[in-house]
Residue frames relative to the residue before (quaternion, step in Angstrom):
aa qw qx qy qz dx dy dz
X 1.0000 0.0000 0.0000 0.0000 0.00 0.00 0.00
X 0.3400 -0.6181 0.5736 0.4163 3.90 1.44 0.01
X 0.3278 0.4719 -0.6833 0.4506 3.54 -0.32 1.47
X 0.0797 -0.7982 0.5962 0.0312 3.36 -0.75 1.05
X 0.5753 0.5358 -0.3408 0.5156 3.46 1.42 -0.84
X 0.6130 0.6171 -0.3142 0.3806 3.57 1.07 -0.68
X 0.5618 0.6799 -0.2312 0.4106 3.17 1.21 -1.70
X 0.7773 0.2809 -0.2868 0.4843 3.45 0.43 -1.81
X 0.5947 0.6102 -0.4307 0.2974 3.77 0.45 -0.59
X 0.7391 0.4083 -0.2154 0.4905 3.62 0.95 -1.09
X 0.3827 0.6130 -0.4933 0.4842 3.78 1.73 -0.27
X 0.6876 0.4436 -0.3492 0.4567 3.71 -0.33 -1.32
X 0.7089 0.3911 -0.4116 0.4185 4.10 0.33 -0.41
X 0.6962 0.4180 -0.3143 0.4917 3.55 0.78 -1.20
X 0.6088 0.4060 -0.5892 0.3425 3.88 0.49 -0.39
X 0.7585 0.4638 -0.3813 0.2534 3.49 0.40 -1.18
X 0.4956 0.7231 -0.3071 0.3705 3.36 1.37 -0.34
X 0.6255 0.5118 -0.2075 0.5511 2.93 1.31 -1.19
X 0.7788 0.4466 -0.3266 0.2956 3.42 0.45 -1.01
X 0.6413 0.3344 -0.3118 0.6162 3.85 1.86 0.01
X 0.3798 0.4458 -0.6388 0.4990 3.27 0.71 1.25
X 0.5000 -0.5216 0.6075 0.3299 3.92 0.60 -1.13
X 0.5500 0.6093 -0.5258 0.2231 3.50 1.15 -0.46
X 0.5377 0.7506 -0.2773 0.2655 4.22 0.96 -0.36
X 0.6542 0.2643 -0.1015 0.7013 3.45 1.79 -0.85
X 0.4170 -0.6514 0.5711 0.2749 3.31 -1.27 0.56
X 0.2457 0.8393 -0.3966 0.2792 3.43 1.88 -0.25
X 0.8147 0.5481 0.0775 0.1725 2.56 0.70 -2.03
X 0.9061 0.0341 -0.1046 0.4085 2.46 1.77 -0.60
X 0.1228 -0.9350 0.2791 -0.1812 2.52 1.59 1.95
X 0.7523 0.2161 -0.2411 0.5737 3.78 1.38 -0.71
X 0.1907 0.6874 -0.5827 0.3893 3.43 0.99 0.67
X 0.2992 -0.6698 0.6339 0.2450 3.84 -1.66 0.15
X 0.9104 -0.3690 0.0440 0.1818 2.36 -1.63 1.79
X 0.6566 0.6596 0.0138 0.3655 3.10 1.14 -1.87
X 0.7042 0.4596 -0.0708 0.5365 2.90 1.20 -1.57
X 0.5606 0.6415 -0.3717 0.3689 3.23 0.95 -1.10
X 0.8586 0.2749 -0.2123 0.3771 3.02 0.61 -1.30
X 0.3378 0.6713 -0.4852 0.4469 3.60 1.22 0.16
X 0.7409 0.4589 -0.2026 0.4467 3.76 0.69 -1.27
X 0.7105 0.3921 -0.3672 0.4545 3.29 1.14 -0.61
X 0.4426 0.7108 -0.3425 0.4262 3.92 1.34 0.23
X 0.6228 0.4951 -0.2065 0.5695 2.92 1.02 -1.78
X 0.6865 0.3698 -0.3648 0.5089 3.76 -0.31 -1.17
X 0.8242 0.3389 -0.3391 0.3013 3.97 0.04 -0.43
X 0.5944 0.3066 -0.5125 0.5386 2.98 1.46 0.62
X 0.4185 0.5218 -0.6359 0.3850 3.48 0.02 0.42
X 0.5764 0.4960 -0.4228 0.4929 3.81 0.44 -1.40
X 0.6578 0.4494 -0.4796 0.3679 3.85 -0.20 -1.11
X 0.5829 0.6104 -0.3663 0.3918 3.83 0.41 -1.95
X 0.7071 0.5191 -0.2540 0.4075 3.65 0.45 -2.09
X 0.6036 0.6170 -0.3102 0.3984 3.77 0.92 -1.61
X 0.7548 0.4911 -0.0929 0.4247 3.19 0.29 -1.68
X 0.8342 0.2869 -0.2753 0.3820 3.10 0.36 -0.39
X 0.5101 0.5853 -0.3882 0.4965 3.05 1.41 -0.45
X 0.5365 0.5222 -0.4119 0.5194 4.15 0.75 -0.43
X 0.4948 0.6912 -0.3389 0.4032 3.38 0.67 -1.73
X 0.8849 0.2399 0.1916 0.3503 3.44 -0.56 -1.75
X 0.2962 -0.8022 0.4652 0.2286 3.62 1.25 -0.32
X 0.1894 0.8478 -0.3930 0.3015 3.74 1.18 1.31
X 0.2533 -0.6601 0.5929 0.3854 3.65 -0.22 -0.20
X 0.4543 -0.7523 0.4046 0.2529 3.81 -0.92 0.34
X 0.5816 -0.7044 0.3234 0.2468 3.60 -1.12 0.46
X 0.7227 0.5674 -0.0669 0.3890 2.41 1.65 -1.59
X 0.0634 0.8739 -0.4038 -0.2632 3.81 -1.24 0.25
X 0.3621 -0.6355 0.5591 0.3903 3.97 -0.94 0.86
X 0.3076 0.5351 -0.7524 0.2299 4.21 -0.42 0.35
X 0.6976 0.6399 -0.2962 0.1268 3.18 0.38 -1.39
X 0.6465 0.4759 0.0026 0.5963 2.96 2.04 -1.59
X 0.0142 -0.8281 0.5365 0.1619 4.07 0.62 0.16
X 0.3737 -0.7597 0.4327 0.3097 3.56 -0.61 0.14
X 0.6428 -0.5115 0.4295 0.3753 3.68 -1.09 0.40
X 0.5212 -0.7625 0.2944 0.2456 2.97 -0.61 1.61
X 0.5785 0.6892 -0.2367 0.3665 3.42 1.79 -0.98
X 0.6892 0.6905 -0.1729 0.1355 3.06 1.24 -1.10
X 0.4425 0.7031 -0.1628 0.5323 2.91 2.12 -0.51
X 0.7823 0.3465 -0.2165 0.4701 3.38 1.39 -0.96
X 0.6430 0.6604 -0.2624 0.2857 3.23 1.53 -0.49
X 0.1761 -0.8743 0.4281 0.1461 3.79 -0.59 0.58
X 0.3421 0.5727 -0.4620 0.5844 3.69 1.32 1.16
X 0.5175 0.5310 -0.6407 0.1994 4.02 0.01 0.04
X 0.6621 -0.6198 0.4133 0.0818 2.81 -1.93 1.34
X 0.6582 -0.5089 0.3189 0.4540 3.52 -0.33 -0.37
X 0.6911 0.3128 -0.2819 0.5874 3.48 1.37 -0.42
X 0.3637 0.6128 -0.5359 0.4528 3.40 0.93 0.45
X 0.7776 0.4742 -0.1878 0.3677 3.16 0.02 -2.46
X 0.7324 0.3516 -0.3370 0.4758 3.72 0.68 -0.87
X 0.4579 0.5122 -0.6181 0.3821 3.90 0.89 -0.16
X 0.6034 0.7001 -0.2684 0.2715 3.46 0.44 -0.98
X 0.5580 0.5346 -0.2304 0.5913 3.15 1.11 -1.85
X 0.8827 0.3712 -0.2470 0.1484 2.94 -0.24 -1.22
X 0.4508 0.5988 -0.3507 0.5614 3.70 1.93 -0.65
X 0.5731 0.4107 -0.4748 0.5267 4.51 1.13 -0.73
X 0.5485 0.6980 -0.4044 0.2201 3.87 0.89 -0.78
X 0.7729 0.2995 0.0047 0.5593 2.79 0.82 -1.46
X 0.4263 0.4900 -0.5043 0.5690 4.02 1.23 0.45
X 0.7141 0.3813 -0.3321 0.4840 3.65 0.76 -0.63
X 0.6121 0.3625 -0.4114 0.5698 4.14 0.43 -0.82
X 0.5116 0.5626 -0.5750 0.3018 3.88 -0.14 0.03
X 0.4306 -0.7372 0.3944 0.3400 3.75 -1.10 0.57
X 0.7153 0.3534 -0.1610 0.5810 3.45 -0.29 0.90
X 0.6287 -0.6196 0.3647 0.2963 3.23 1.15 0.76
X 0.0312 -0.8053 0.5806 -0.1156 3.72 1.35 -0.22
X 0.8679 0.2477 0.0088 0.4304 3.59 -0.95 1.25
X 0.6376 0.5201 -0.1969 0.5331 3.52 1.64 -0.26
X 0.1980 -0.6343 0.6100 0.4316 3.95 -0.87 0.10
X 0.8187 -0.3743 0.2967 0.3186 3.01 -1.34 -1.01
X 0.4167 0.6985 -0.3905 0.4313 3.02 1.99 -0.09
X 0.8325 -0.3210 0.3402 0.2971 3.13 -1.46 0.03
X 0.1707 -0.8651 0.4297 0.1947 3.70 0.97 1.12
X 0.5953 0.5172 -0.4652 0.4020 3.89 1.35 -0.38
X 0.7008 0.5608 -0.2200 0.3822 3.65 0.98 -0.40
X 0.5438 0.5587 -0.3333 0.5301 2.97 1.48 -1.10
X 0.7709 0.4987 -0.1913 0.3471 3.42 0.35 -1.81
X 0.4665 0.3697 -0.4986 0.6301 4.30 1.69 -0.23
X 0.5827 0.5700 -0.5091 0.2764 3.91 -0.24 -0.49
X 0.7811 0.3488 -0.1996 0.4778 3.69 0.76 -1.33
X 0.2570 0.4930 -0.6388 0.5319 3.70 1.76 0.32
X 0.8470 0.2615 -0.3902 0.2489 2.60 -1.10 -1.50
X 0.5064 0.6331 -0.4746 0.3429 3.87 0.03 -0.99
X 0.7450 0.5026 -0.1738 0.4026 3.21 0.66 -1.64
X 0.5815 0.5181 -0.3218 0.5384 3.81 0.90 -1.43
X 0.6411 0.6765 -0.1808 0.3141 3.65 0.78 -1.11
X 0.6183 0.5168 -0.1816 0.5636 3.26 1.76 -0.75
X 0.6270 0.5787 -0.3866 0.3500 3.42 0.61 -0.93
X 0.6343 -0.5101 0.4109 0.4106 3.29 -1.69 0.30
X 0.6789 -0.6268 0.1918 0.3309 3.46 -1.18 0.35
X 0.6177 0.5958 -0.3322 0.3913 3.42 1.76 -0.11
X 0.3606 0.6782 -0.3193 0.5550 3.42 1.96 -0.22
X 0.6553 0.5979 -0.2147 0.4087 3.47 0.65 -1.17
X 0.7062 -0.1852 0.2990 0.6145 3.38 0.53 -1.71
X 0.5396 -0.7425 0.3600 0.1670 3.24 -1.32 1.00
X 0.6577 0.5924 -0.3327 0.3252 3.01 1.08 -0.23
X 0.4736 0.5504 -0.3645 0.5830 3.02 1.95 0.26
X 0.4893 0.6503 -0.4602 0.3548 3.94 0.86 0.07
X 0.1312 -0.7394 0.6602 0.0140 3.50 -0.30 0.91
X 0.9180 0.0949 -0.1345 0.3607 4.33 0.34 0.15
X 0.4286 -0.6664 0.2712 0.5465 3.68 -0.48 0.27
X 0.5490 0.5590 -0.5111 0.3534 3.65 -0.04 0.69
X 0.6150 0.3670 -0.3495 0.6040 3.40 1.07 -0.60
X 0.6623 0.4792 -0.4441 0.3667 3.61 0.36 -0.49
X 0.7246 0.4656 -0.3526 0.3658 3.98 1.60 -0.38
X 0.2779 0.7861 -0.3817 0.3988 2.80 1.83 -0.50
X 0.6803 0.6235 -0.1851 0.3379 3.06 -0.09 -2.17
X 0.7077 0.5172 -0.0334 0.4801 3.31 0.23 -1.82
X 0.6715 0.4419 -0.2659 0.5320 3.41 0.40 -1.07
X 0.6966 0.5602 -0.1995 0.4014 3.78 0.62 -0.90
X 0.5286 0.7994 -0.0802 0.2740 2.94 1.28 -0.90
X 0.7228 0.3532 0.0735 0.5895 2.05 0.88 -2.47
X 0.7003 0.3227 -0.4026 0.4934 3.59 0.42 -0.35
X 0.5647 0.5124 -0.5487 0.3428 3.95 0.56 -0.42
X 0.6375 0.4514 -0.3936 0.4846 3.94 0.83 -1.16
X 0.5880 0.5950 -0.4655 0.2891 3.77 0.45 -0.63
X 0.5516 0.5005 -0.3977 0.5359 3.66 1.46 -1.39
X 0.6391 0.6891 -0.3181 0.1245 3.36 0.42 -1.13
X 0.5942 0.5768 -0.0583 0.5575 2.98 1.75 -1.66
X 0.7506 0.4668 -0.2061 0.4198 3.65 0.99 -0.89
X 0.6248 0.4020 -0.2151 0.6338 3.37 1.52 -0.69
X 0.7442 0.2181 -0.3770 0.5064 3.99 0.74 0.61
X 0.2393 0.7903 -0.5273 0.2001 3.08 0.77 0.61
X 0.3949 0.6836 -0.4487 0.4189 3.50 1.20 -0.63
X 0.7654 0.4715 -0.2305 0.3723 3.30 0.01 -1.96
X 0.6803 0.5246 -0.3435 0.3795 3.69 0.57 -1.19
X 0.6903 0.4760 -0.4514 0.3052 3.96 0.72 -0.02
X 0.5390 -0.7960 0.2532 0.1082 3.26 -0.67 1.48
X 0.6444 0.6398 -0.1133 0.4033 2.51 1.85 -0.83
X 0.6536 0.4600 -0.2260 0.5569 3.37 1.99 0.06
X 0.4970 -0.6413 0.4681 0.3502 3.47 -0.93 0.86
X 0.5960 -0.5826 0.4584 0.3087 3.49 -1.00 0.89
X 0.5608 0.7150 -0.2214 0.3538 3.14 1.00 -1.05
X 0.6978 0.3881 -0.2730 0.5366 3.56 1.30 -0.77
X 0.7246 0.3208 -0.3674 0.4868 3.92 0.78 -0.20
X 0.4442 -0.6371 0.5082 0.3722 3.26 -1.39 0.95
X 0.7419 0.3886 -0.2069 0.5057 3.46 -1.55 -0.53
X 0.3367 0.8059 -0.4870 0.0088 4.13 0.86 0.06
X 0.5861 0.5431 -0.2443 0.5494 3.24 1.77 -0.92
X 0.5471 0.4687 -0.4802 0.5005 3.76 0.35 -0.12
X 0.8189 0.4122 -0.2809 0.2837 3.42 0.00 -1.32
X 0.6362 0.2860 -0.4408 0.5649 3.51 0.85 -1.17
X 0.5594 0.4623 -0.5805 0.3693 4.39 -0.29 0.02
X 0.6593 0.4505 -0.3648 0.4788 3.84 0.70 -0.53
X 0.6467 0.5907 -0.3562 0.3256 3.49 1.27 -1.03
X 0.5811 0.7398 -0.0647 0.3329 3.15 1.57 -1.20
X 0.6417 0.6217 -0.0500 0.4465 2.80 1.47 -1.64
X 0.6168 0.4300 -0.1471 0.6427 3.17 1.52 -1.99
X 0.8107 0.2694 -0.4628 0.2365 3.27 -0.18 -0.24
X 0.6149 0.5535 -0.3582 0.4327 3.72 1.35 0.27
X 0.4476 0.5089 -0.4638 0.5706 3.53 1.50 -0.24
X 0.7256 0.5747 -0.3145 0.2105 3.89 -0.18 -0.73
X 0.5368 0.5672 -0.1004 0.6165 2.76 2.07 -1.06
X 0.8163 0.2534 -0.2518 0.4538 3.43 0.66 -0.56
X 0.4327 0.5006 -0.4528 0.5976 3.50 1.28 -0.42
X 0.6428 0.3968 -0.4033 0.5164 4.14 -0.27 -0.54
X 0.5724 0.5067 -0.2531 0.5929 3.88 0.13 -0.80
X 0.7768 0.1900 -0.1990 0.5665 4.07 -0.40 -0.82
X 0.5033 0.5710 -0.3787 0.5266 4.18 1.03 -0.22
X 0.8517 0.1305 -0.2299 0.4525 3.28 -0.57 -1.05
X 0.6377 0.3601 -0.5265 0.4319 4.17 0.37 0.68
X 0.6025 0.5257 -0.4531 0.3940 3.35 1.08 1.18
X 0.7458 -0.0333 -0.0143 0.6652 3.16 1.43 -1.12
X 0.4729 -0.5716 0.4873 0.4606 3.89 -0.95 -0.43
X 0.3349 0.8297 -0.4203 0.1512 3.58 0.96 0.19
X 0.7059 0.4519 -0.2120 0.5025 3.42 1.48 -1.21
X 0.7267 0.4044 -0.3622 0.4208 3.28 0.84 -0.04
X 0.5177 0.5536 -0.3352 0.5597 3.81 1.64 -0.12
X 0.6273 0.5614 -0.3175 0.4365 3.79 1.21 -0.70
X 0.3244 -0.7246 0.5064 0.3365 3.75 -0.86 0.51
X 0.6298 0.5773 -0.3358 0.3968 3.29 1.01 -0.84
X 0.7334 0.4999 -0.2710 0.3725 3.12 1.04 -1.02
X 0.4286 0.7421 -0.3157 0.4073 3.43 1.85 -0.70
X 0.6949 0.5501 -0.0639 0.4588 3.06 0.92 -2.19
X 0.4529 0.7733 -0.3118 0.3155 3.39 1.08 -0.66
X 0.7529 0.4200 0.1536 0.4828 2.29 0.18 -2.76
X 0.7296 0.4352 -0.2827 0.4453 4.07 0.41 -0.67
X 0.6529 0.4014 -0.2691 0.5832 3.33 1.01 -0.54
X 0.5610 0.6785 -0.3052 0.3630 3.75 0.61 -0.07
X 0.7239 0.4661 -0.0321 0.5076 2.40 1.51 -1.58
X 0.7268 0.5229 -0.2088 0.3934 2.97 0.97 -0.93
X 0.6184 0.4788 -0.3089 0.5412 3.48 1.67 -0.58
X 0.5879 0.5008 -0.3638 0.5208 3.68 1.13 -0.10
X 0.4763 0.5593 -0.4295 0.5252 3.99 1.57 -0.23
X 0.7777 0.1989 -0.0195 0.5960 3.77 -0.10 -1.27
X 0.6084 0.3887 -0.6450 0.2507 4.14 -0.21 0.32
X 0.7188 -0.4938 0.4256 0.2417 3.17 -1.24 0.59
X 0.7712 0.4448 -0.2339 0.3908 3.42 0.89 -1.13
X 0.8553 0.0752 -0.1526 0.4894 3.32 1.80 -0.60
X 0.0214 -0.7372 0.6353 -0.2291 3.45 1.17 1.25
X 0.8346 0.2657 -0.2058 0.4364 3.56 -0.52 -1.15
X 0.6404 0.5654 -0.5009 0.1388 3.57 0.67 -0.32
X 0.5974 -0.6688 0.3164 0.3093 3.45 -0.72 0.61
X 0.6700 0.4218 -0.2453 0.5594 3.85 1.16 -1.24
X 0.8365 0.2700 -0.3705 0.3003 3.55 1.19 0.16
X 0.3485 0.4769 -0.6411 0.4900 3.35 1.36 1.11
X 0.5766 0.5117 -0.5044 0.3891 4.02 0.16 -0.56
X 0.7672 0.2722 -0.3438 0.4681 3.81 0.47 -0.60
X 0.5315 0.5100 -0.4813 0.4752 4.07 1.04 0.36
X 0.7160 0.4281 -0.3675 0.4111 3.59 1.17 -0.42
X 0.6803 0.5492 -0.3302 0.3558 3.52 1.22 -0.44
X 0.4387 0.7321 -0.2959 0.4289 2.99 2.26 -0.84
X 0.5538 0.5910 -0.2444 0.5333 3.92 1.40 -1.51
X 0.8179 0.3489 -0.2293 0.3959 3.50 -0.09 -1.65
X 0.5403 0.4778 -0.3971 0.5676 3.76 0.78 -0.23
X 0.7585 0.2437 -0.4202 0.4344 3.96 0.09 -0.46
X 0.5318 0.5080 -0.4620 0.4957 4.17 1.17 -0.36
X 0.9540 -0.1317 -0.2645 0.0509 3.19 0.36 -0.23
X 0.1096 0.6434 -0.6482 0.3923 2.62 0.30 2.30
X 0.5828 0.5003 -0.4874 0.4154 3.47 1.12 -0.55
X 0.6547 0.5872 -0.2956 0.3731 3.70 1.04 -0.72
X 0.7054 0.4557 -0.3662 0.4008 3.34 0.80 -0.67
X 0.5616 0.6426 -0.3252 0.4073 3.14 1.38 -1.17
X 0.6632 0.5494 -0.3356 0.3818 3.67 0.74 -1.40
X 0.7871 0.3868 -0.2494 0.4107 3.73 1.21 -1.28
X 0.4768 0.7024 -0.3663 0.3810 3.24 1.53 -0.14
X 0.5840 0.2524 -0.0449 0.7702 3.82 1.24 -1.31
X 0.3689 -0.6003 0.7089 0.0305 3.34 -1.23 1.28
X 0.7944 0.4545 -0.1842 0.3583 3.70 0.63 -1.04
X 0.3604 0.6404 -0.3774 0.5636 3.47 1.94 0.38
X 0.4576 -0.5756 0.6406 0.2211 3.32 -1.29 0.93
X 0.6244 -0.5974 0.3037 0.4013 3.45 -1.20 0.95
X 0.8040 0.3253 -0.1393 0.4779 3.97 -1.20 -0.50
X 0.4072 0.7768 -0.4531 0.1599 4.10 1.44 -0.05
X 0.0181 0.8048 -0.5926 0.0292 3.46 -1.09 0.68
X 0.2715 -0.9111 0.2970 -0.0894 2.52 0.74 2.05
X 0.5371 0.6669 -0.1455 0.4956 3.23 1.84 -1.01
X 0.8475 0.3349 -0.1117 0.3963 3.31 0.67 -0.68
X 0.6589 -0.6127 0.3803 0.2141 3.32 -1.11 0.83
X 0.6660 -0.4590 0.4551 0.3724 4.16 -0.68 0.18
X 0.8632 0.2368 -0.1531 0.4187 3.09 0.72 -0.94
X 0.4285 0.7006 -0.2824 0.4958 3.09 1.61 -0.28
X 0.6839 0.4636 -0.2023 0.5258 3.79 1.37 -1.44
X 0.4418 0.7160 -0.3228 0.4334 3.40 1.55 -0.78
X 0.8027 0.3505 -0.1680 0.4523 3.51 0.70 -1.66
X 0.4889 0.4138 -0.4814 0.5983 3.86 1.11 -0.80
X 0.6316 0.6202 -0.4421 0.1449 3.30 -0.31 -0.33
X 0.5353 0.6751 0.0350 0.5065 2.78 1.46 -2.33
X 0.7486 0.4005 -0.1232 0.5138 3.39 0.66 -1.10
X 0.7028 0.2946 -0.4452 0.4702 3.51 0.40 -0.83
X 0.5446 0.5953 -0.4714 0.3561 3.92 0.63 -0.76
X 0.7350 0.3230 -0.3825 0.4572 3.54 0.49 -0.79
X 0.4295 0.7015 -0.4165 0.3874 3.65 0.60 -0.51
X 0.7539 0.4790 -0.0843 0.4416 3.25 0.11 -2.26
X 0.5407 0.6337 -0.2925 0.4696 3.83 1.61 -0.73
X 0.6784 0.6296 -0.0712 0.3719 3.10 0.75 -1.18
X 0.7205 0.3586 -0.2664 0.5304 2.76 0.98 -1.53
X 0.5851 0.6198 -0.3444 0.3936 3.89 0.81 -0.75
X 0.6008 0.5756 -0.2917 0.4719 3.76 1.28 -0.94
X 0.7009 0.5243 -0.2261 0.4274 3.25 1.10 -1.69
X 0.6213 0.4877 -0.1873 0.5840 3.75 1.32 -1.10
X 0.8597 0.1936 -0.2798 0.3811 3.46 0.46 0.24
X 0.4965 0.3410 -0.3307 0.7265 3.41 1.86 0.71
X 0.0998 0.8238 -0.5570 -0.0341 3.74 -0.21 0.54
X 0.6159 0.5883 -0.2448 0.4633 3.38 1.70 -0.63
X 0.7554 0.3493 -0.0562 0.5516 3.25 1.21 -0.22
X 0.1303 0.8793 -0.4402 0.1269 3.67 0.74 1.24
X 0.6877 0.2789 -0.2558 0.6196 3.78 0.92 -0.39
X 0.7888 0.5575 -0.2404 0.0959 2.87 -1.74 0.12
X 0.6969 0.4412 -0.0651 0.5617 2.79 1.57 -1.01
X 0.3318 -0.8160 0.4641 0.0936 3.22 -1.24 1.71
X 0.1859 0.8112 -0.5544 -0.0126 3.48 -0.45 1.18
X 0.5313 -0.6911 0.3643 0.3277 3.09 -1.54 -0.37
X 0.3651 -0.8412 0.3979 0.0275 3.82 -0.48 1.38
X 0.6399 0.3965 -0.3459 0.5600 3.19 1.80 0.49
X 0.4420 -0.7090 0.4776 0.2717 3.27 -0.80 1.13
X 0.5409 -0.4821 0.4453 0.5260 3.84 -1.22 -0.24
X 0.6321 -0.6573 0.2930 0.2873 2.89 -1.44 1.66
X 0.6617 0.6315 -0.1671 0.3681 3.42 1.11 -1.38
X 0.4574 0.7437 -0.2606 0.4121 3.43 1.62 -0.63
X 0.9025 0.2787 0.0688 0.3212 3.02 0.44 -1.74
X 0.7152 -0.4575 0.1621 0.5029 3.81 -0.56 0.03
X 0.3569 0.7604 -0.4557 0.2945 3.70 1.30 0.38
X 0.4010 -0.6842 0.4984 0.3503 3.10 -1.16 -0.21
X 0.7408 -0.5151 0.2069 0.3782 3.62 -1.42 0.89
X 0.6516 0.5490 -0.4205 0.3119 3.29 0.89 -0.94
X 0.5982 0.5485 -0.4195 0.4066 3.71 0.96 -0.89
X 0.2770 0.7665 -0.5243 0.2468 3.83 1.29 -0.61
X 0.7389 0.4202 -0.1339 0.5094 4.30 0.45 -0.65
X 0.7410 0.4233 -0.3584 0.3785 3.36 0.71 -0.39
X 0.2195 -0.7180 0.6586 0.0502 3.60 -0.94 0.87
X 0.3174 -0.7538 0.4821 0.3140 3.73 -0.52 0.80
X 0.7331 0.4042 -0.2302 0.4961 3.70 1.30 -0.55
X 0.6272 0.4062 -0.4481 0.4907 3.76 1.04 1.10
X 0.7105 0.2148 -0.1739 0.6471 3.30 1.50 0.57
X 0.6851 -0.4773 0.3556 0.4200 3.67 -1.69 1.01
X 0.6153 -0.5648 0.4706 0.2845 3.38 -1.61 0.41
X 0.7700 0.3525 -0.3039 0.4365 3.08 1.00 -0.80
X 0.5510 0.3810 -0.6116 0.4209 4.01 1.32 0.66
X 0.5568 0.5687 -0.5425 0.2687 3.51 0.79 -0.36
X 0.7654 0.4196 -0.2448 0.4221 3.92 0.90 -0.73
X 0.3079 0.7268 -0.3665 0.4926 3.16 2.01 0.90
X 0.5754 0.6369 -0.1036 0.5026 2.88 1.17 -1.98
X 0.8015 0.2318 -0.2477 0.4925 3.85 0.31 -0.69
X 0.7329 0.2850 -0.2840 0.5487 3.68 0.52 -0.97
X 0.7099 0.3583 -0.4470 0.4096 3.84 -0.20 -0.13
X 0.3941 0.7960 -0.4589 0.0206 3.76 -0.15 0.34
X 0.5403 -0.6382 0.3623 0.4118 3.74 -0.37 1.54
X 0.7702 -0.3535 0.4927 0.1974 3.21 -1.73 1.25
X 0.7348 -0.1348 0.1271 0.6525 3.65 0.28 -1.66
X 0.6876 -0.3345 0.6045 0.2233 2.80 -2.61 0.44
X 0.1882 -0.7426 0.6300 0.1273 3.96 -0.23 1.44
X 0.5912 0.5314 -0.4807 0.3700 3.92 1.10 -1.05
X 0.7155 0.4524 -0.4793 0.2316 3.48 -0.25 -1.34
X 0.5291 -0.5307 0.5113 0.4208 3.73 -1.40 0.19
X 0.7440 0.3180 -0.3997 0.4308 3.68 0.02 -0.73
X 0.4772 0.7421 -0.4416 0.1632 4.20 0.73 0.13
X 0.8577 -0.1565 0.0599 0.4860 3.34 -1.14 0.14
X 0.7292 0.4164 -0.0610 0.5395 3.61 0.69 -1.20
């Protein structure tokens, strides 16, 4: 239903469930039939994905563990993995990266190490995963897509380092690789979502895929490297007009929806469409009222925070006196409860 706040809440029940079923160790279920076995070893690997994903998603440490499940020794050597293969995969670097301490890293540079076993991984897959032009149906052609988007998503999470503005390049090694990969990942996501949802309605019903795409965008609104660029405000505006109008059809589709509803989506998720169209809609007013004077010029595309349909706490945050990626903290991580008020949580 794109509830993410839901998602992680009902995760913590089904892992622990799972784990006094036995479904976590293959240990466990060693006199079990055949059949079953491998049912259980499905189940438990989608949970890991759910745990993976969201744990990027939200910046969480995870719950969940793959010891239990070792992998086929072949699998490492093998260059046919399917799409639930390749993303088991992704998702076991996911969580090797959300782990504290890098869990699963040497001492090298864990943002480098951790694009190496992407790629390795992306590298394995069959050949229509790889590149479309090798897709021969519409399943391989979601597949594809689907991959995509989550491969640029690892991407975006494992250079995050690079993307804070507020540090001299000079202090991370490799700084130019990473924010060019960052760059990269965040414009594949945007277009993979964009070539996705005029195939199916999946990416826009998907939280992850929501989260994807809104945060993508939104770090291509306020990063420094591609504020002014031009092909990436066109893909933040198509990114908008694709969710208006689905919110529209949807609204005329169910009479019994409140107007502009976006029923699909999560608080914080509306937070960011929000966030985004305001700066957008800025722009477009700057651009319409300077016509003589279209490049070049450095402005600002976020209204005051307090102004607008946000909420108060964001009232302090300036995206350009702090890193893009806390400023896109600031909208998609917000606390559950209000710790100030006297009658709150505490």
């Amino acid at each position: 239903m794109g509830q993410s706040d839901a998602a992680w809440a009902l995760l913590g029940t089904t892992v622990r469930l799972a784990q006094t079923m036995g479904l976590h160790t293959e240990r466990s279920t060693i006199h079990w039939p055949a059949y079953v076995q491998g049912k259980v070893k499905t189940l438990w690997r989608a949970i890991v994905w759910q745990d993976s994903l969201l744990c990027m998603c939200y910046d969480r440490p995870p719950i969940v563990s793959v010891s239990g499940w070792p992998l086929d020794a072949e699998i490492h050597e093998r260059l046919d993995l399917s799409y639930a293969e390749t993303m088991h995969l992704i998702c076991r670097l996911g969580l090797d990266i959300m782990r504290p301490g890098n869990f699963g890293f040497t001492e090298g540079d864990p943002a480098i190490e951790g694009l190496q076993k992407l790629d390795s991984i992306c590298k394995q897959g069959q050949p229509y995963l790889q590149s479309r032009e090798y897709c021969m149906s519409l399943q391989h052609n979601l597949e594809h897509l689907a991959l995509r988007m989550h491969t640029s998503f690892c991407v975006s999470v494992l250079c995050r380092p690079a993307m804070k503005q507020s540090q001299p390049p000079q202090l991370f090694p490799h700084d130019d690789l990473l924010r060019a990969r960052a760059k990269g990942s965040l414009i594949d996501a945007s277009k993979a979502f964009l070539d996705f949802q005029a195939l199916s309605v999946v990416p826009l019903r998907s939280w992850s895929m929501v989260h994807t795409v809104l945060s993508s965008t939104l770090l291509l609104c306020i990063w420094e490297e591609t504020r002014h660029d031009p092909e990436c405000r066109s893909l933040q505006q198509r990114v908008i007009d694709v969710f208006s109008s689905s919110d529209s059809r949807t609204t005329e589709d169910r009479a019994s929806l409140p107007e502009n509803d976006t029923q699909w989506l999560s608080a914080r998720h509306i937070r960011a469409l929000v966030t985004l169209r305001t700066a957008l809609d800025r722009e477009g007013d700057r651009m319409a009222n300077e016509p003589q004077n279209l490049t070049g010029v450095n402005y600002d595309p976020f209204p005051p925070l307090g102004a607008g349909n946000l909420d108060s706490y964001m009232d302090v945050v300036n995206p350009f006196d702090t890193s893009p990626v806390s400023y896109l903290d600031s909208i998609m991580n917000v606390p559950l409860f209000d710790f100030t008020q006297e009658n709150g949580f505490l």
